[in-house]
C-alpha positions in Angstrom: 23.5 111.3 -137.1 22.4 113.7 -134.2 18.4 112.8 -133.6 15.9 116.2 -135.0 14.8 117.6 -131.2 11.3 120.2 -130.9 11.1 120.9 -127.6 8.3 123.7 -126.6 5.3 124.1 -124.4 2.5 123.5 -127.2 2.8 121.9 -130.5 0.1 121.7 -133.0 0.6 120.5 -136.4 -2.6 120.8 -139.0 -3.4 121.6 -142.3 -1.2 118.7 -144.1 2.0 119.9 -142.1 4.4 117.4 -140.9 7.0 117.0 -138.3 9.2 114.3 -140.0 13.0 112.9 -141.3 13.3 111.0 -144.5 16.0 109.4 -146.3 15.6 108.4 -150.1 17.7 106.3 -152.4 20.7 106.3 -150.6 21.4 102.0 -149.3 22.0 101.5 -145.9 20.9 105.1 -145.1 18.6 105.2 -142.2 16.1 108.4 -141.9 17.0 110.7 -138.7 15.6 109.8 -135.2 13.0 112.3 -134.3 12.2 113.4 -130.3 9.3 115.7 -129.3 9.0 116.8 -126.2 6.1 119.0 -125.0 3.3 119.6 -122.5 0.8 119.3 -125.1 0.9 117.6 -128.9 -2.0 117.6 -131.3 -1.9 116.3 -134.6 -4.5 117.3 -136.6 -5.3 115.5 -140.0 -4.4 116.7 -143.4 -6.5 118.4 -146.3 -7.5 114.9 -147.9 -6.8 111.3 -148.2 -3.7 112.0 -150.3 -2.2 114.9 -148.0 -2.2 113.5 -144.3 -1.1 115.4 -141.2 1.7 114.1 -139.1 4.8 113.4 -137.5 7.0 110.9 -139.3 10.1 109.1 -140.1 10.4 107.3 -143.3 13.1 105.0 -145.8 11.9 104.8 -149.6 13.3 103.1 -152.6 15.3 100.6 -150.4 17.2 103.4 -148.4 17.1 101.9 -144.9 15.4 102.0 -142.2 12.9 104.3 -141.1 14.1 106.3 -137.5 13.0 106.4 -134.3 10.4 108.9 -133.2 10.7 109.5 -129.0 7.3 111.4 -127.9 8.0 113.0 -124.4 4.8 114.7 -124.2 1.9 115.4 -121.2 -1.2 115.2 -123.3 -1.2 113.7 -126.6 -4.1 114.3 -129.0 -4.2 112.5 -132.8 -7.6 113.8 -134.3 -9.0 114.0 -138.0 -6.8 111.5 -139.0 -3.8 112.7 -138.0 -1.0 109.9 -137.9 2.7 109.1 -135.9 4.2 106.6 -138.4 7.8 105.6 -138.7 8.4 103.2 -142.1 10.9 101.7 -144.8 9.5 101.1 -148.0 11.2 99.4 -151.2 10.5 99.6 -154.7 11.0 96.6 -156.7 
């Protein structure tokens, strides 16, 4: 599948939001690839320790695996907790 692309001069994500791809329940189903590309990223953490700001990819319930995230950025800023994360989890 074609990769999810944001391309713009400033991106700031905050208040729980996310950039992300996901795949669930689906075998052998990988989430999307994910590129970024700015002069300036900031990731701001989310609203508690349940409800985290971020930018990710992620495989649940044995899908597959979690995609690729490309960051083509100038200035990168992760504050508050605010997370990149690409995963695969499995149930069972």
């Amino acid at each position: 599948s074609a990769p999810v692309i944001v391309n713009a001069g400033r991106i700031e994500v905050r208040g729980g939001a996310e950039i992300a791809t996901a795949t669930h329940s689906l075998a052998g189903v990988n989430a999307g690839s994910l590129m970024i590309k700015a002069d300036e990223l900031t990731v701001l953490g989310g609203l508690n320790q349940y409800r985290q700001g971020g930018i990710f990819t992620k495989s649940t319930n044995g899908a597959g695996r979690g995609g690729d995230i490309r960051l083509e950025v100038r200035n990168l800023r992760l504050l508050e907790g605010g997370e990149v994360i690409t995963e695969a989890q499995n149930t069972g």
